[in-house]
N, C-alpha and C positions, 0 to 999 in steps of 0.2 A: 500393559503400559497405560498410564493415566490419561485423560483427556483433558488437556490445560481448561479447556473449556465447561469441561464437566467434574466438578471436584468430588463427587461424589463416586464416580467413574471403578473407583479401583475394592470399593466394598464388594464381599463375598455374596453373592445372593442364593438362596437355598433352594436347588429346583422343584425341590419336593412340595415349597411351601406357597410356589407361583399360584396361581390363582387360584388357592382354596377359599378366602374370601369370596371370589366371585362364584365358585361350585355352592359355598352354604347359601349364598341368596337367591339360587338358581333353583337347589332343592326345594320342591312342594309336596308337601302331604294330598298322597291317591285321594281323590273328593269318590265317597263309596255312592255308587248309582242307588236310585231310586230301585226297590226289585220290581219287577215285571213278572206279574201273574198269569201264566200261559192262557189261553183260552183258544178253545177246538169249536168249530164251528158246528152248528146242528146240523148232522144228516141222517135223518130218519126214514128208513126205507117204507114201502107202501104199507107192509102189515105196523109197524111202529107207527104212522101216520093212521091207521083203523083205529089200532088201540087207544092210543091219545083223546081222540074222537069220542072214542066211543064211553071212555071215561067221565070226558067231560059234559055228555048228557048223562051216563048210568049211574056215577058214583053215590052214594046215599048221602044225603044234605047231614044228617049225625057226626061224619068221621069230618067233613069243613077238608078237604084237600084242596092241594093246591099241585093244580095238572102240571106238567114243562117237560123239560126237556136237555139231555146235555150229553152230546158227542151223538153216538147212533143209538141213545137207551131212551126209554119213556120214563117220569121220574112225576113219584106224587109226593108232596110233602102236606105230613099231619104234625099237629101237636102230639108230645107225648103221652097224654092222656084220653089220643085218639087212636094209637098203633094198635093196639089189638081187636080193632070193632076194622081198623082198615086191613091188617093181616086176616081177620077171617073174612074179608069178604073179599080179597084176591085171591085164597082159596079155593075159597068153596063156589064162586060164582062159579055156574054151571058155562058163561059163556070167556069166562077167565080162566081160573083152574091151574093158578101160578102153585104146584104142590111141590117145586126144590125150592129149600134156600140153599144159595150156592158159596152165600159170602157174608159177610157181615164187617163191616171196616168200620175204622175213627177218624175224622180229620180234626185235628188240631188249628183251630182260629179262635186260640186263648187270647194270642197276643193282637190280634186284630180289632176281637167284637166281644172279647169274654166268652165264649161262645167252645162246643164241641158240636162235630156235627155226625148223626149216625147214620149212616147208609147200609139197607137191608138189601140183597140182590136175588132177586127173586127170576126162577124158570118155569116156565109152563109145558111142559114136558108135551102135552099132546098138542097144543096151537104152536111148539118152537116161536115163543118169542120170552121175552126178559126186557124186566122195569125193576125200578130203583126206589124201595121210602125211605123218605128222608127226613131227620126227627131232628130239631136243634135243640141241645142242652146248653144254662146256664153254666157255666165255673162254677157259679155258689150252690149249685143242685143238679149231680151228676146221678142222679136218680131217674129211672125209665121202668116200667115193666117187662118182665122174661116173655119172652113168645118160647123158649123153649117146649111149652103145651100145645105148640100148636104145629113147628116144625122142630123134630126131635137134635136136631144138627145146630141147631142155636143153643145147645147146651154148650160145645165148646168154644166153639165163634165166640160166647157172651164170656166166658172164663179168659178168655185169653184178652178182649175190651177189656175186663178186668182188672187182671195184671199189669197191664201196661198205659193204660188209662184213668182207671181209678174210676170207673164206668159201672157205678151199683143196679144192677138187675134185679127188680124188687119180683118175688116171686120164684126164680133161682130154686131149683130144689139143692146145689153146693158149690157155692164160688170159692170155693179152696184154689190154691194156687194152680196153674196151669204149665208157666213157664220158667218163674221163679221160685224161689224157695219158702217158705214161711216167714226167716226173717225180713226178706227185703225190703229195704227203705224206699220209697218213690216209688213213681210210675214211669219209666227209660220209653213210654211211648209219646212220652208229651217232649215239644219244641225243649221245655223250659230246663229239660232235665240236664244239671250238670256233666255230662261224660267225662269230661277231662279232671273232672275232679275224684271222679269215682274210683276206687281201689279195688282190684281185679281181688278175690277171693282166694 
């Protein structure tokens, strides 16, 4: 029944359609966070503290390192036209004597600084301990020299940078594919690489 007082009173109103004006102005677009870059504090046990030390009076003024440090590992960073005068004399120093490499990885901070960064992981089988070089390459010059001559296990480590990096190993005795096939397009190890765009074979 109508409301003499409300002449409006007796129209249909749609429950469906009640306050959706007020939900669309309510709706706000997720604001994406800043990303937060993890960071481990240094704890370097007593021999990791000898070693560091002892670097940073021994190391030869030629290879220009730079000593540090990151989580529980000892870490020198050379230019790359200092890695192999610094790989033989983690080597062969008689009081070093780092003769595994265990690993060899890429980090990707293209989008950051232009930048890849190589990380060498190196074991000293008879002092048990392990330290890390560290080489930055430019984006415009993903060129480094093979240590493959000097630890025979960086022949695949470097194949496989390769593949999925586009990380040229000058000296390489054969960076043929490793993971992928001969045609493949890109390197699926970089940030930038389309996946979702990619057509499964």
């Amino acid at each position: 029944m109508a409301d003499p007082k409300n002449p409006d009173s007796e129209k249909i109103v749609d429950p469906t359609a009640a306050g959706k004006s007020d939900l669309k102005s309510e709706v706000k677009k997720p604001v994406r966070k800043e990303r937060e870059v993890p960071t481990v504090p240094v704890n370097l046990d007593e021999k990791s503290e000898q070693l560091s030390s002892f670097l940073e009076s021994n190391c030869p003024e030629n290879i220009s390192a730079l000593i540090g440090a990151e989580a529980d590992i000892v870490t020198i960073t050379v230019d790359k036209n200092n890695l192999i005068d610094a790989c033989n004399y983690l080597k062969n120093d008689n009081k070093l004597q780092f003769n595994y490499l265990s690993l060899v990885t890429v980090v990707d901070y293209e989008a950051i600084s232009e930048t890849f960064e190589l990380n060498y992981h190196l074991v000293s089988l008879k002092f048990r301990q392990k330290i890390a070089i560290k080489c930055n390459l430019s984006v415009n010059d993903l060129s480094i020299p093979s240590i493959s001559k000097i630890w025979t296990t960086a022949n695949w480590f470097e194949r496989e940078s390769h593949d999925l990096f586009g990380v040229i190993f000058e000296g390489h005795p054969n960076l043929a594919p490793l993971l992928l096939y001969e045609e493949f397009e890109g390197f699926p190890g970089r940030k930038s690489f389309p996946f979702h765009d990619y057509q499964e074979w």
